[in-house]
ZAMARGU-4260 file (C-alpha; in steps of 0.2 Angstrom, whole numbers, plus 5000, padded with zeros to 4 digits):
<rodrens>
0) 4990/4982/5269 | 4991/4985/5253 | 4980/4979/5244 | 4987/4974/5229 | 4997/4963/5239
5) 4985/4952/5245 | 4986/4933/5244 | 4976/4924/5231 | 4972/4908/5225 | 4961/4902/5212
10) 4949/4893/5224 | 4932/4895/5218 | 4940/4895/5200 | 4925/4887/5187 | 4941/4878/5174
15) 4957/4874/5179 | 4969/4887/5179 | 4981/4885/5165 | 4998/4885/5165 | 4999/4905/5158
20) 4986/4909/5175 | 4996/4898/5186 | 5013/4908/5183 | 5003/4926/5183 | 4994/4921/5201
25) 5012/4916/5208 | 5017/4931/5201 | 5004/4942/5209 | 5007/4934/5227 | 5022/4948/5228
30) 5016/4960/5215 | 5015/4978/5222 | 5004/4991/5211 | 4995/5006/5216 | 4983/5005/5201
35) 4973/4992/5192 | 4988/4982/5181 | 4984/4970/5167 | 4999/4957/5167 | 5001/4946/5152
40) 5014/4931/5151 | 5021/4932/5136 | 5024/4910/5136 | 5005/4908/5136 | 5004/4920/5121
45) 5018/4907/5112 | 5011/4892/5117 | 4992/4898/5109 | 5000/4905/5095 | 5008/4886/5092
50) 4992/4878/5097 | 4982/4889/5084 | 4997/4887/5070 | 4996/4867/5075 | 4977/4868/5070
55) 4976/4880/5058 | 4991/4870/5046 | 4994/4878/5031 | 4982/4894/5033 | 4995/4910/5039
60) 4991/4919/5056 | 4990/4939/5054 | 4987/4941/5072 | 4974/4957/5074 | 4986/4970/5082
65) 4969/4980/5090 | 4968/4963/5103 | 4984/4971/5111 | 4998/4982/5102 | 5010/4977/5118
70) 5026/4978/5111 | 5032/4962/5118 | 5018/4950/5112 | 5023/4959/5093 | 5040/4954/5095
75) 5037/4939/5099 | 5026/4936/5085 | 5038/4942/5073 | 5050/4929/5080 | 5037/4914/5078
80) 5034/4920/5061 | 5016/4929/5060 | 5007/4939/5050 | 4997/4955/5056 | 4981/4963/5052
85) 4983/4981/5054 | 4969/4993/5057 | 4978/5010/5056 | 4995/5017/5050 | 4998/5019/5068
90) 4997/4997/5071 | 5008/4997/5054 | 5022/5008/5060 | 5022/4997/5077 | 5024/4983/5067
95) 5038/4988/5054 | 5047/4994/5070 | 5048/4979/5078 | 5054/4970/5064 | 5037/4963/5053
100) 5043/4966/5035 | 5028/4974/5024 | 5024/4958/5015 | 5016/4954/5032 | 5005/4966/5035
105) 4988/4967/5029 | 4978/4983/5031 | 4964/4976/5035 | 4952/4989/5040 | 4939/4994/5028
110) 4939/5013/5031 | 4955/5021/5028 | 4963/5037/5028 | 4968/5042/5009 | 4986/5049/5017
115) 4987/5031/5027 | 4982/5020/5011 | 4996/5032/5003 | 5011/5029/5018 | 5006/5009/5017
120) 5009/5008/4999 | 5024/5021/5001 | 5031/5008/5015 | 5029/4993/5006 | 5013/4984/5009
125) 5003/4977/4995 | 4988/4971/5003 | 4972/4979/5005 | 4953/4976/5011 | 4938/4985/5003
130) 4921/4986/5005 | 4915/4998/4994 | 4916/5008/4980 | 4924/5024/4985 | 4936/5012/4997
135) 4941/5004/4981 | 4948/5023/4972 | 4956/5026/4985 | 4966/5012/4983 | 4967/5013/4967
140) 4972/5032/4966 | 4985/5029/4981 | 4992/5013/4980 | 4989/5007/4961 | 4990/4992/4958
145) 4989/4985/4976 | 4982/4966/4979 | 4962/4970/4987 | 4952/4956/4994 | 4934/4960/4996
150) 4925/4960/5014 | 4909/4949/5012 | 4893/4954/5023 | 4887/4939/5033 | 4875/4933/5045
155) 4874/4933/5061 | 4883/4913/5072 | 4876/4916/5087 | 4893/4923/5092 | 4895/4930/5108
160) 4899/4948/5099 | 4894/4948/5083 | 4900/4959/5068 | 4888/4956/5057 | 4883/4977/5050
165) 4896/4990/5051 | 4908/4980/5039 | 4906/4969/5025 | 4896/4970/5006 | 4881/4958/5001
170) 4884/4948/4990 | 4878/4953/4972 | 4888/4967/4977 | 4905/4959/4980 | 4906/4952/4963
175) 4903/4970/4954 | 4917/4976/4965 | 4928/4964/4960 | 4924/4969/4942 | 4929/4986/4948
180) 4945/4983/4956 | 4949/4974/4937 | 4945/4991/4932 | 4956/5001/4945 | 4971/4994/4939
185) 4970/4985/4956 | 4974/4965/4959 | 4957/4959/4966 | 4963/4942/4973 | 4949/4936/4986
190) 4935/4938/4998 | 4936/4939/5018 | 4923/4938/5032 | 4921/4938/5051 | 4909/4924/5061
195) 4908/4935/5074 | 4921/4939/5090 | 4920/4925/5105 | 4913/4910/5091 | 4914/4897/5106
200) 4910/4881/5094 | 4919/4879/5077 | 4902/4872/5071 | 4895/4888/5075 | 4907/4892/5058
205) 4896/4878/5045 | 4883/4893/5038 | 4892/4907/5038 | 4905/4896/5028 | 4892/4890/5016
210) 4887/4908/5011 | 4904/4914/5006 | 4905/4898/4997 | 4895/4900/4988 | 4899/4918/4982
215) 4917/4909/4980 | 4912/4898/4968 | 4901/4911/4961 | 4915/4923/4958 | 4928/4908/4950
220) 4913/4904/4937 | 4916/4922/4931 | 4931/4921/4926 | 4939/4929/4942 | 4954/4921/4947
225) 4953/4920/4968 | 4968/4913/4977 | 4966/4920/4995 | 4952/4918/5010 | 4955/4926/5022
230) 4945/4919/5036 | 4947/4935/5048 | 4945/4929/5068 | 4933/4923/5080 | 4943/4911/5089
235) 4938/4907/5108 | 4946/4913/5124 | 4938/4904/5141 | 4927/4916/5151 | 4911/4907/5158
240) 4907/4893/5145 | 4913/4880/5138 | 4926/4881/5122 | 4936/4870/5111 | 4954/4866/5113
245) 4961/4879/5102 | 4971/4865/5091 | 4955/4857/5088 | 4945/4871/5085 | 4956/4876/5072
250) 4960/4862/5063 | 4940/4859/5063 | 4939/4877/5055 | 4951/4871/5044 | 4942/4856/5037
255) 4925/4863/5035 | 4936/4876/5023 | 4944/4860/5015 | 4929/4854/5009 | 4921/4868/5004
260) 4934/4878/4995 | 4946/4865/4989 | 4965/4868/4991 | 4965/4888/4991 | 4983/4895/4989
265) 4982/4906/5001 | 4973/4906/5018 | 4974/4919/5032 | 4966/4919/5047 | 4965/4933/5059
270) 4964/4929/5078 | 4966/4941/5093 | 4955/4938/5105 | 4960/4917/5104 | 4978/4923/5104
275) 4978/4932/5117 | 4965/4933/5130 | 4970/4918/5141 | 4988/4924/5143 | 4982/4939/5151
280) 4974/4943/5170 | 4969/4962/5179 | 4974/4963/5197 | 4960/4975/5203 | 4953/4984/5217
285) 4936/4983/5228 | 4932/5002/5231 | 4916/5000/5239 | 4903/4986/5244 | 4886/4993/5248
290) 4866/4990/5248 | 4855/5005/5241 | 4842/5000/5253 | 4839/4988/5265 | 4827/4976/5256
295) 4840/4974/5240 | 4845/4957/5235 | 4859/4961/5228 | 4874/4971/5234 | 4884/4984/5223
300) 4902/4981/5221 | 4911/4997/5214 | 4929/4989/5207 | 4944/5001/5202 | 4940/4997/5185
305) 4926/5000/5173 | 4918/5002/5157 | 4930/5017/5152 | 4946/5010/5162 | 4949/4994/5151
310) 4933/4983/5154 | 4923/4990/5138 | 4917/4974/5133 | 4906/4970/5146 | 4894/4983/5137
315) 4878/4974/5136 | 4886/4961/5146 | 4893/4953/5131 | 4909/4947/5136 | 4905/4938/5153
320) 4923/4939/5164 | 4926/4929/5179 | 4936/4932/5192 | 4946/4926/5207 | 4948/4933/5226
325) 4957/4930/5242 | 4941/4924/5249 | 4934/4912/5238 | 4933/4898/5251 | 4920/4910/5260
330) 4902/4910/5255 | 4895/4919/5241 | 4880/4931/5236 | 4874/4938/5218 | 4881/4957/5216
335) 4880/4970/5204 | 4897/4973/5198 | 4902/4992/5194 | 4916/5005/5189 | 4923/5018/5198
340) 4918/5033/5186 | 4905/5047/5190 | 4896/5039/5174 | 4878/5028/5177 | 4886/5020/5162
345) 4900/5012/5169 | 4889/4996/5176 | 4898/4980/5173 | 4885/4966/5175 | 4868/4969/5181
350) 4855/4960/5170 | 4862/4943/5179 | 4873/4947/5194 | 4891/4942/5199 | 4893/4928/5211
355) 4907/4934/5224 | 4910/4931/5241 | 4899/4942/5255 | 4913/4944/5265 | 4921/4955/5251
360) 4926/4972/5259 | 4934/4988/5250 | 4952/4985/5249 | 4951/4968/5245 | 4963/4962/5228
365) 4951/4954/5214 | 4958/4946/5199 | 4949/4947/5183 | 4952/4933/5170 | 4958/4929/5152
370) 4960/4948/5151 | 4973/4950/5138 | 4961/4956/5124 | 4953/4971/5121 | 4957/4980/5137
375) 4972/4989/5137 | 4969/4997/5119 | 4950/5002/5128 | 4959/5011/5143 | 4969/5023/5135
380) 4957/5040/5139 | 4959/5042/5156 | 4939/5048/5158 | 4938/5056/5175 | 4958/5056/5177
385) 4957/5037/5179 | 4972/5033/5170 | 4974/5020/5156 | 4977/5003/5162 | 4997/4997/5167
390) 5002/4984/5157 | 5016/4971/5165 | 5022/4958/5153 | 5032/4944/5163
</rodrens>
């Protein structure tokens, strides 16, 4: 049998399954695919758009096209009316193409190309992020007069993946670059800043909101004239603990904002992973079940896909996915869970051990939940002629 056709259930399931894994796991009871799949359902990616939008009231959604570039979920994006944080002229010309007018684009990455700030400005967009001093010339010199909003360095939440080093300024910092952009020609018009990806508590937002607050204010007091926050992402998806209902969560966000900032013009927040994640599931393989000796504890479960084939965030076993079998009804034992590739790398979870059940056997169907971030866009290398990971939108 093959065994992507196997039945599954979402026995054994540690939340109830929403109504974007109910239609993906009836889906899947007739699905035929000889290689691991990533299926997303394009209503659960509308219906956590509106929930977020709901929450988030008058702050604009860019939605961050790097969670997944899928054709289908931009157009539908574009159809609900959302903006887009774009990292790369590549993500811009997706956008444009399937109908996001430039005035909704934000080129949100901090290091750019010179020739790809040049084609932005070319193509119509007006709105840049910077982080530096060079970054700012280079606006300047290739889309002069542009809007800028500074990125703000900030402290680590406690979010599951934070993002707390490779982008961002201090804070003394931020306010010289704003005098510089007023130099450049350029229109500096706000600050930005990122909690941290997979920020599973809105109060997990209070310090980091209290620091660029304060720089806010800071800023105003010196005769800068701000009229945009951007907010950036951090917004939940479900894997193994406990999260806010994504109305809730954002509408908490929002007030903590309120009463800190005031009534802000403009306010953009940037989800991907909150967006996306939960309307998505893998249908994978089990390669291989095995002991390396016969005092282990555990077992080793080698899946079809690994580190290089899609799963990439469970590097340092930060993102903790769950998953569902035909034989969760059967008892379980801890395993370590691992890719296919010829790479000692490619280990899933072995610091704390995945629960499956000890009946699991190569050429059983395993379903990896609230997959529709980050996954895809990972797989697209083909390392040890794997190849990049299907994508099926129903």
């Amino acid at each position: 049998m093959n065994a992507y056709v196997t039945g599954l259930s979402a026995a054994g399931s540690i939340a109830p399954a929403g109504t974007a894994e109910n239609r993906i796991l009836t889906f899947l009871q007739s699905a035929h695919f000889d290689r691991p799949t990533l299926v997303i359902d394009l209503a659960g990616v509308t219906q956590q758009y509106r929930a977020l939008a709901a929450g988030l009231g008058p702050a604009r959604i860019h939605y961050a096209v790097k969670a997944n570039p899928e054709r289908a979920i931009i157009e539908e994006l574009v159809r609900l009316g959302s903006g887009f944080d774009a990292a790369s002229r590549a993500e811009i010309e997706l956008c444009l193409s399937l109908g996001a007018r430039p005035e909704d684009i934000s080129f949100g990455n901090t290091i750019k190309r010179t020739a790809d700030i040049a084609f932005a400005h070319q193509v119509g967009l007006r709105l840049f992020a910077a982080d530096s001093e060079e970054e700012l010339e280079k606006i300047a010199d290739n889309a002069p007069g542009a809007q800028v909003y500074v990125r703000l360095l900030v402290d680590a939440t406690g979010a599951d993946w934070p993002l707390s080093r490779k982008f961002g300024c201090a804070p003394d910092k931020a306010l010289r670059l704003l005098d510089l952009a007023h130099a450049l020609g350029l229109d500096p018009v706000g600050f930005s800043f990122h909690v941290g990806s997979q920020t599973r508590h809105a109060g997990m937002w209070e310090q980091t909101l209290d620091q660029v607050a304060d720089i806010w204010w800071t800023a105003q007091e010196a005769g800068n004239d701000l009229t945009l926050l951007n907010i950036g992402g951090g917004f939940p998806a479900f894997y193994e603990e406990e999260i806010e209902a994504p109305t809730a969560y954002a509408a908490n966000v929002m007030e903590m904002v309120r009463a800190r900032f005031g009534d802000v013009p403009h306010v953009m927040a940037e989800p991907g992973r909150g967006l996306v994640a939960e309307a998505g599931m893998i249908a994978a393989e089990v390669l291989l079940v095995a002991r390396k000796s016969d005092s282990d504890l555990c077992r080793w479960v080698y899946l079809d896909i690994g580190k290089f084939s899609g799963l990439a965030e469970t590097m340092d076993e930060s993102i903790r996915y769950q998953f569902l079998t035909g034989r969760d009804h059967e008892e379980t034992g801890p395993c370590i869970l691992a890719g296919p590739s010829c790479d000692s790398a490619d280990v899933l979870y072995e610091r704390r051990p995945v629960a499956l059940p000890l009946g699991l056997r190569a050429g059983d169907r395993v379903v990896i939940r609230s997959c529709g971030a980050y996954t895809s866009t990972y797989a697209s290398v083909g390392f040890n002629g794997f190849p990049p990971l299907d994508v099926v939108v129903i």
